[in-house]
C-alpha positions, 0 to 999 in steps of 0.5 A: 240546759240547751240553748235557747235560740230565740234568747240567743237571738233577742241578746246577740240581736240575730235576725236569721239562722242557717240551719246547716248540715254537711252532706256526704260530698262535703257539700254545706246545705242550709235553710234560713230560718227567720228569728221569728219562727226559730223557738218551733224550728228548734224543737221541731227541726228544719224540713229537708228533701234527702234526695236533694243532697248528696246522701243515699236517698231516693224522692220516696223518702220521708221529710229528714229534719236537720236538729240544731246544735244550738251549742255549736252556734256562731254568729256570722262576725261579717253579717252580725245580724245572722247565725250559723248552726249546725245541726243533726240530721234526723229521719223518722225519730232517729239520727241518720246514719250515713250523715257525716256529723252522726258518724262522727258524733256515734265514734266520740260516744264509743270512745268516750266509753274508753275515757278518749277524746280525740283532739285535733288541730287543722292546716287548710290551706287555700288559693285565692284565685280570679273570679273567673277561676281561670289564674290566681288572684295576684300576678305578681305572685310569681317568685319559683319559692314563693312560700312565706313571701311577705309581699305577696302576703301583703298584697292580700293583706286586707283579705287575710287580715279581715279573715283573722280578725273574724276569727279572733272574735270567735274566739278560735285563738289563730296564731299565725298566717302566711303565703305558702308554697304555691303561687297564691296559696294562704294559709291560716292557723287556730287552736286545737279542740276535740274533734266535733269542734274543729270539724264544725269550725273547719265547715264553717272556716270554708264557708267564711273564707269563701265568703271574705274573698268574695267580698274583695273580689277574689275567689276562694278554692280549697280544690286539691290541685287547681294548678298542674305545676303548683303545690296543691291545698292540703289540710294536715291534721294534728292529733292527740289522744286525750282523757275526757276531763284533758287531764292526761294526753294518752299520747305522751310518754316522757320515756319514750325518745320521740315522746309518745305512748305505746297507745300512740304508736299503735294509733299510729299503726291502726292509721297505716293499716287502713290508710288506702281505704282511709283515702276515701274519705281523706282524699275524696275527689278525682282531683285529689290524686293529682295532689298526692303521689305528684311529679315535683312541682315549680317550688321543688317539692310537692309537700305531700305523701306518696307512701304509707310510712311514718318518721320524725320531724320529717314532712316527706312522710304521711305521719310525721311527729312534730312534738312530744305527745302529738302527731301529724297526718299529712294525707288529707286534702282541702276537699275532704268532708270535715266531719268525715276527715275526722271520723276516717281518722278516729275509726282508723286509730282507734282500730289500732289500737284495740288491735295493738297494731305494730306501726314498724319502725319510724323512717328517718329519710327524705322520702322524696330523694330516696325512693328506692328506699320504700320499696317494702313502705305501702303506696297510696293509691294512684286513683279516686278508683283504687281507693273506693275500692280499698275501702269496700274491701276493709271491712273492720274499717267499714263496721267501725264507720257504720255499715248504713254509712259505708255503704251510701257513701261507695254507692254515691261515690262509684257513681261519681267515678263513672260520671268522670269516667265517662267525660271526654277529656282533649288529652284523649282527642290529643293522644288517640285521635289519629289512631 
């Protein structure tokens, strides 16, 4: 039985909902729908202009109506008074295809048919910075390895602290926080669940983390690369195959030396295969390929990808394989939409797998300090530009992600690309002003 919101309501003593949906840029839109009026709007579904967001929409659309999740409901633990839920956007009597949740939720249905659910655990990683955006938030964050620095970790303390706790009554189970690579970067961990539950969580983790550092004054970035010379905010994902009633991970295989499946080499294969055009979605901003193939930063090390291979408990690579039964795909970065990070990744792997793709043999070398070495490995594209173009050009990926989808997706993000292109930068005055 749903849900009832006005129950859920009357019990947890909630005065308003935001009704929520992500956009196609990852943008999070919301109405705030009081107590009062949320029994109608729950049957009814929360008014939107899709014009008014980023999705493939003209203002001659009809009303598109965002229809809650009531099961996916959580209770803002900072502001108890209100709730977040997120919701599917429909149009016309139908789910919207280009909208990111439906395109996840349509590629766990078609893998649930094959008895696979998708589970993934996520890194986000974020730098607490000035209100003005201008320098992180902490001065005295200075130290060339400042990763796992206890007392610049305790100097954020209260912000960390607060953020953990709400997570703990959520029941998100973190399991652990800490300073990382950069100067003022931070990052926190939780528990692991299908994939729909850790991309609403991702959503909501963003929003929450905004909000905390906000309140102390502070302002939160998930931006990729917000320092030239400091490491940039990834967002790993961990990821294993499992039965629907989580009986077996169809990922393991004890036989094996590193522990995995055949399954989940040609997961892995199907990752490699369509990693440029999987970029797109992974990597979805300007900004985000000054992350990857980066010049070394001033900790020594930029800890993400700059080739398409895989190996072991290795972090040079783009997949690495942390323990028996799992892997990691190191790719992604803080910008990436959380429902389409885990689309992006079930529609590659899953493609991989119906086309048994062999991923090649595993490279156990530091891909930072033997390039020359990668010389027959894949690159990853150089460029916002490079990638939009892999991925009009994969089709198999575009059909497993829908077509509708694909489509309003390169529009709107070609449409970005020319927006920067066309942006006067002083490097240019700098470079050809005397020309």
């Amino acid at each position: 039985m749903a849900t009832s919101l006005a129950d859920f309501a009357k019990k947890k003593k909630v005065d308003f909902f935001l009704f929520n949906f992500t956009d196609l840029f990852g943008n999070q839109r919301a109405k705030l729908v009081p107590t009062s009026a949320v029994a109608g709007m729950q049957k009814s579904g929360a008014g939107f202009a899709g014009f008014a967001a980023w999705l493939d929409m003209t203002p001659a659309h009809p009303d598109m109506f965002v229809m809650p999740d009531a099961a996916s409901i959580i209770q803002l633990p900072w502001k108890p008074e209100l709730a977040w839920v997120p919701g599917n956007l429909w149009m016309d009597g139908a789910p919207v295809a280009q909208a990111p949740r439906n395109v996840l939720l349509s590629l766990m249905a078609d893998a649930a048919i094959d008895n696979q659910v998708l589970m993934a655990g996520v890194e986000p990683e974020f730098h607490l910075i000035d209100a003005e955006g201008t320098d992180i938030s902490d001065p005295r964050d200075t130290q060339e390895k400042p990763c796992y620095d206890q007392s610049a970790l305790m100097r954020r303390y209260e912000v960390i602290a607060e953020i953990c706790r709400h997570m703990e009554t959520l029941g998100w189970g973190p399991y652990q926080n800490d300073h990382e690579d950069a100067n003022g970067q931070f990052e926190i961990n939780w528990e692991y669940s299908d994939v729909l539950t850790t991309a609403d969580r991702l959503a909501f983790f963003k929003f929450m983390v905004k909000e905390i550092a906000g309140k102390h004054g502070f302002r939160a970035t998930f931006m990729p690369k917000p320092f030239a010379h400091l490491t940039g905010n990834g967002c790993h994902a961990h990821l294993s195959l499992w039965t629907k009633t989580k009986r077996k991970n169809h990922f393991a295989d004890a036989n094996d030396e590193m522990g995995l499946s055949e399954t989940c080499y040609h997961f892995i294969g199907g990752l490699m295969n369509h990693a440029e055009a999987m970029c797109a979605l992974t990597n979805p901003t300007v900004n985000s390929y000054k992350r990857i193939n980066a010049p070394t930063t001033s900790s020594g090390a930029t800890w993400s990808p700059n080739s398409i291979t895989y190996g072991g408990n290795n972090r040079t690579h783009m997949i690495r394989i942390p323990d028996k039964g799992r892997i990691e795909l190191r790719l992604a970065d803080g910008s990436a939409n959380p429902y389409l990070l885990m689309a992006g990744i079930l529609a590659a792997g899953r493609l991989g797998m119906a086309g048994k793709i062999n991923p090649g043999k595993r490279m156990d070398i530091d891909a930072y300090a033997e390039p020359e070495k990668l010389n027959k490995a894949g690159k990853l594209p150089l460029n916002l530009l490079d990638a939009l173009r892999a991925l009009e050009m994969d089709r198999t990926y575009n059909a497993a992600l829908g077509h509708e989808f694909s489509s309003a997706y390169l529009k709107l993000r070609y449409k970005n690309w020319n927006s920067y292109a066309q942006h006067l930068t002083e490097w240019e005055r700098e470079q050809t002003l005397d020309c």
